[in-house]
N, C-alpha and C positions, 0 to 999 in steps of 0.2 A: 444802287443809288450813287450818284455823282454830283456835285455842285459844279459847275461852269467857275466860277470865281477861286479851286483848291487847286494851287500848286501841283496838290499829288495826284488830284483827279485827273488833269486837264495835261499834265507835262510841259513842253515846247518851252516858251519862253518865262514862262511863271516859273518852272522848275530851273531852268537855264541861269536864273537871277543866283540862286545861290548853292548850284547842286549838279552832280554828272551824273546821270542814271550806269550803273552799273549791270544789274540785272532785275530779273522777277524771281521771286521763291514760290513755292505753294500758295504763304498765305500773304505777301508783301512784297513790294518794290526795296531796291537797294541803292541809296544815291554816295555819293562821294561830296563831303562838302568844301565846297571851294576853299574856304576858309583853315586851312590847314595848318594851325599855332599847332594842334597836334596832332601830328602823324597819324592818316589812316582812321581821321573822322567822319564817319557816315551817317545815315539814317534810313532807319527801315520804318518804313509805312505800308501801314496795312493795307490792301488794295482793296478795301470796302469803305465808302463816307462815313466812318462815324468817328466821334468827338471821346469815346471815352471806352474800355474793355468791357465796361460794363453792357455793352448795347452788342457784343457778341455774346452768342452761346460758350458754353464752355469747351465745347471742341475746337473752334473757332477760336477761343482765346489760348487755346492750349498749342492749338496747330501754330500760332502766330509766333507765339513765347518760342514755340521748337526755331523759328524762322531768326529771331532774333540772337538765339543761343549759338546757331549754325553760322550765324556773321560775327559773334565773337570770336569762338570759337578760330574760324579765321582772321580776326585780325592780331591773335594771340601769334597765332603759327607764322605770319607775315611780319611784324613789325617787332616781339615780343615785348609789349610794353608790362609793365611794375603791375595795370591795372587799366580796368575797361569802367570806364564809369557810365550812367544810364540816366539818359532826362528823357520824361515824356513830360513837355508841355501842353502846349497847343489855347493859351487864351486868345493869339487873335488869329492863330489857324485851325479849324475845328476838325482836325483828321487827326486820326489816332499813329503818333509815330514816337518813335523813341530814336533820341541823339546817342548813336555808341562813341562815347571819345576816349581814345587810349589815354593811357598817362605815363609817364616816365621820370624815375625820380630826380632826374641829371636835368631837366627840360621845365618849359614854360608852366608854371601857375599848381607845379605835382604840393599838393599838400591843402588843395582849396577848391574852391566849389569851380569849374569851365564856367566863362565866360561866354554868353550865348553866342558873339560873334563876334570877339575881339578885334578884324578888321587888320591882323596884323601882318599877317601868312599867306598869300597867293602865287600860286606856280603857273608856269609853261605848262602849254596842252603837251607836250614830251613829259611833262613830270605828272602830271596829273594823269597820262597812261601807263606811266609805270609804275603808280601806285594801283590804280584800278589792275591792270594787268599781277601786282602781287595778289590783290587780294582774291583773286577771281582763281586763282591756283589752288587755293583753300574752300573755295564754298564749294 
């Protein structure tokens, strides 16, 4: 299932607004988000419409969680930050993803909840390939 109106569904310019696809996993997509207060924050969404874990099986939620540990996991080895923090919202976007934002304790906001999109951090398509390019070395 797909919604025409989901960013993750649909990609191109709805994705483009605030996100650089990096690649597909088994069970989700991997974006890079433009927004870069800290280093090497992505989002893995799940590549099936739904709003919530609960609406997957449990292999399905297990296969996903593997997806998301496997984009820690490299952004450990690529950046090494202090700590990998984890937000799955989604009130006005109804697809199930989880924000990975490193943390660093020398760097922006380490000791407090990420700001959904601080608005502060935007790089050159050169730096925003050389991060996609690090992380891609790891998955």
């Amino acid at each position: 299932m797909t919604d025409n109106n989901c960013a993750y569904c649909m990609e191109g310019e709805l994705v483009d607004a605030f996100g650089i696809k990096i690649c597909e996993l088994p069970e989700s997509k991997v974006y890079l988000f433009k927004e870069q207060s800290h280093k090497g924050r992505v989002i893995v969404a799940h590549k099936k419409h739904v709003s919530e874990m609960t609406e997957l099986t449990a292999e399905e939620r297990a296969a996903y969680f593997e997806d998301v540990n496997r984009v820690a996991m490299a952004l450990h080895k690529a950046f090494h930050p202090q700590k990998v923090n984890y937000g799955a919202y989604g009130d006005t976007g109804h697809h199930l993803h989880f924000h990975l934002v490193p943390k660093y304790t020398d760097e922006y906001e380490w000791g407090g909840v990420f700001a959904m999109n601080p608005g502060e951090k935007f790089l050159t398509d050169e730096e925003y390939r050389e991060l996609i390019s690090e992380i891609e070395k790891y998955l």
